[in-house]
Residue, then its C-alpha position, 0 to 999 in steps of 0.5 A: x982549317x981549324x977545329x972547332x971545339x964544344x963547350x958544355x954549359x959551364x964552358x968546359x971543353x967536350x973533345x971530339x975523340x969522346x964522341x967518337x969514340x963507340x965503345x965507350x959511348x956504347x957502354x955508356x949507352x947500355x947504362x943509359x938505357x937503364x937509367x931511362x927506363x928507371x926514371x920514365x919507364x912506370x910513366x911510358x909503359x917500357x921496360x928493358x927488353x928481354x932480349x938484350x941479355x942475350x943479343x946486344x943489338x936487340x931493340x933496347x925497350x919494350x912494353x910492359x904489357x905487350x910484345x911492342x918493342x921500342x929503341x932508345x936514341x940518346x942524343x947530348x950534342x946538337x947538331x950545329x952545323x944543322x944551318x947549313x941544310x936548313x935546320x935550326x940546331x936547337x932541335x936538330x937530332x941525328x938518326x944513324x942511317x944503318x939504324x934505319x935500313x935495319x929497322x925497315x928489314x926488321x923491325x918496321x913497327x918499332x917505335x924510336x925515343x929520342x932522350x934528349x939532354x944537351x950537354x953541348x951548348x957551344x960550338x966554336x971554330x976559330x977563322x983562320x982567314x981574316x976575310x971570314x969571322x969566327x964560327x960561334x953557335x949556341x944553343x939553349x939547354x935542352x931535356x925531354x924524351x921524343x917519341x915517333x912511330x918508325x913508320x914516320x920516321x921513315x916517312x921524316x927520313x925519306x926529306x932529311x938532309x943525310x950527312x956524312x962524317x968526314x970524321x968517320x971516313x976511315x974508322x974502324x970502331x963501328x960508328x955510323x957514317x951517315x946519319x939523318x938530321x931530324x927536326x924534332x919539331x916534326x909533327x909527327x914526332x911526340x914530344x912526351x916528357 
């Protein structure tokens, strides 16, 4: 079968390998989450939790005058294969189910933000049999910040189609297995920016 390949929107290539790979995408994660709170953190209310300085796997905000914490997912690539459980890539986000299972334990009152920026916009894959046509998704470019309480999300969850990554069968690195699709146009999550 033929890999498919992601394009971002000027059609240059976006490798798999740079997806998958959480140690780089975890470094990029952290200053991230810096560049958030830099850019929306006066307009939301949030700041950097204390507690990452000391504990990596701390949720990554907080709130500037309270103890509520928060957790940013950032998310540059759709899910384009979305279609076949029924949901439109265009907003289509993944949720890491370890995430969930440690929020439920401990961190129930968690809020999430999804920030959003598409930097995949392409997904070809090539038939290798002529009987099928060639698989070409697109998706529009997209930017904002989503906002929804954990309580829903594990309410959205408990409907969400779960994938698991075939990519990620034997990987070592620490990446998610499975993942939950959520449908950003959910009620229940906030589109705040």
């Amino acid at each position: 079968m033929a890999k498919g390949q992601m394009y971002d929107i000027n059609g240059n290539l976006i490798t798999n390998n740079d997806l998958q790979n959480k140690g780089a995408w975890c470094e990029h994660g952290v200053r991230k989450e810096y560049v958030f709170v830099e850019k929306y953190g006066h307009e939301l209310g949030l700041m950097i939790n204390p507690e990452k300085e000391t504990n990596k796997y701390a949720p990554d905000l907080c709130q500037f005058l309270s103890t509520e914490l928060s957790d940013l997912k950032t998310q540059n690539t759709p899910f384009f294969t979305a279609r076949k459980y029924g949901y439109t890539p265009q907003y289509t986000v993944t949720f890491n189910k370890n995430d969930a299972d440690r929020y439920r334990s401990d961190y129930p009152k968690i809020d999430i933000y999804f920030w959003v920026d598409w930097v995949a916009v392409r997904y070809f894959r090539k038939s290798t049999d002529s009987r099928y046509s060639d698989t070409d998704i697109r998706v529009n470019p997209m930017y904002g910040v989503w906002k929804v309480s954990f309580k829903d999300l594990d309410q959205i969850i408990k409907k969400s189609p779960l994938h698991a990554y075939q990519e990620r069968i034997y990987d070592n690195q620490g990446n998610a297995k499975e993942s939950y699709l959520i449908n950003l146009k959910d009620s229940r999550i906030k589109h705040v920016l």
